[in-house]
C-alpha positions as CSV (number, residue, x, y, z in Angstrom):
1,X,-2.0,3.9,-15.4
2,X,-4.3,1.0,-16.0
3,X,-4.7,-1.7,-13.2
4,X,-3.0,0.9,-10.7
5,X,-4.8,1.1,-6.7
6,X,-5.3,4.3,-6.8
7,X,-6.0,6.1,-3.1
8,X,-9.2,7.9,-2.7
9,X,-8.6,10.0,1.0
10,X,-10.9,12.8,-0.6
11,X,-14.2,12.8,-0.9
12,X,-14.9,12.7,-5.0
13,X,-15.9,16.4,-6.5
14,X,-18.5,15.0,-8.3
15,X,-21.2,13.3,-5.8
16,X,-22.5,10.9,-8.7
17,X,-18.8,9.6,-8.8
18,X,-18.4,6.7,-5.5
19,X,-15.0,6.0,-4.7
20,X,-14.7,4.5,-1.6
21,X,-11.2,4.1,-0.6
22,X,-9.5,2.8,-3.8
23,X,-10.5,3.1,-7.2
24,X,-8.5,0.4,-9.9
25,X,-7.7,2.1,-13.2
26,X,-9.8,0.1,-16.1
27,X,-7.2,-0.9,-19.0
28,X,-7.2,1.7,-21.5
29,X,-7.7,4.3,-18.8
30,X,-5.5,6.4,-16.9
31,X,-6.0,8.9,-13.8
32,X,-6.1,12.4,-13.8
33,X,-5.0,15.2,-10.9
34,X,-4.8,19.3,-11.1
35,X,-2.3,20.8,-9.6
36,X,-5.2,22.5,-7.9
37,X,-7.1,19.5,-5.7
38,X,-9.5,22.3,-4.6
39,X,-10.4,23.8,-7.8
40,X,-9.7,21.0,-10.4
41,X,-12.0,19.3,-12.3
42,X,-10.1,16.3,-12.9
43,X,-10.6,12.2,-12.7
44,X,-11.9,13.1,-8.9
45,X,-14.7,15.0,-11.0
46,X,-15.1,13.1,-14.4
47,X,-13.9,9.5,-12.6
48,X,-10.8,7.5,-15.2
49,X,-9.8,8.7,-18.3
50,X,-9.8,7.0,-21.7
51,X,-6.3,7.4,-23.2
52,X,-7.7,7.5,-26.5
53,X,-8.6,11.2,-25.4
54,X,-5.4,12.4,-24.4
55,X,-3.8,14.9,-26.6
56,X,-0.4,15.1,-24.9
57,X,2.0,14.0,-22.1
58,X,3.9,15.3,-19.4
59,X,8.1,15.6,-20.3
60,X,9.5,17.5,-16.7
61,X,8.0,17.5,-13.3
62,X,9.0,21.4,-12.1
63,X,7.9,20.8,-8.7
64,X,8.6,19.6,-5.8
65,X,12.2,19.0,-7.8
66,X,12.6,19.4,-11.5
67,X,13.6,16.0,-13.4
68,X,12.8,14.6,-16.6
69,X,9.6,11.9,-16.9
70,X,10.6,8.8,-18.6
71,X,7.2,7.1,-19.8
72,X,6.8,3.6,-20.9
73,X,3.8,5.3,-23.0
C-alpha cells in the first residue's frame, strides 16, 4: 500500500525499471506480485500500480493457510 518499504532481493523483470534494494510505494499506488515470481509480469515488470486501475480485490488467501483478508480499502 502507499508509503510501504517494500524489499527488492530480485533483480526487477523489466531492465528499464531500477530498484535498488527498496522501492517506497507513491500515494495512490499500490504493489503488485504473481503467484508466479518467474513468469509474472507484475509491479517487478510494470514498477507501482495506480489504484485507480484496479478492478478488484483479494477476499481469502488459499495458501500457505486459508483465512479471510480484512482490507482497510
Amino acid at each position: 500500500m502507499e508509503g510501504d518499504l517494500i524489499p527488492c532481493s530480485e533483480e526487477p523483470i523489466n531492465p528499464y525499471l531500477k530498484f535498488a534494494n527498496h522501492t517506497t510505494i507513491p500515494t495512490g499506488y499500490i504493489w503488485l506480485r504473481g503467484d508466479n515470481s518467474k513468469t509474472s509480469h507484475d509491479s517487478r515488470f510494470y514498477g507501482p500500480v495506480s489504484q485507480a486501475l484496479v478492478q478488484g480485490r483479494v477476499i481469502y488467501q488459499i495458501r500457505p493457510i486459508f483465512k479471510k483478508i480484512e482490507s482497510g480499502l
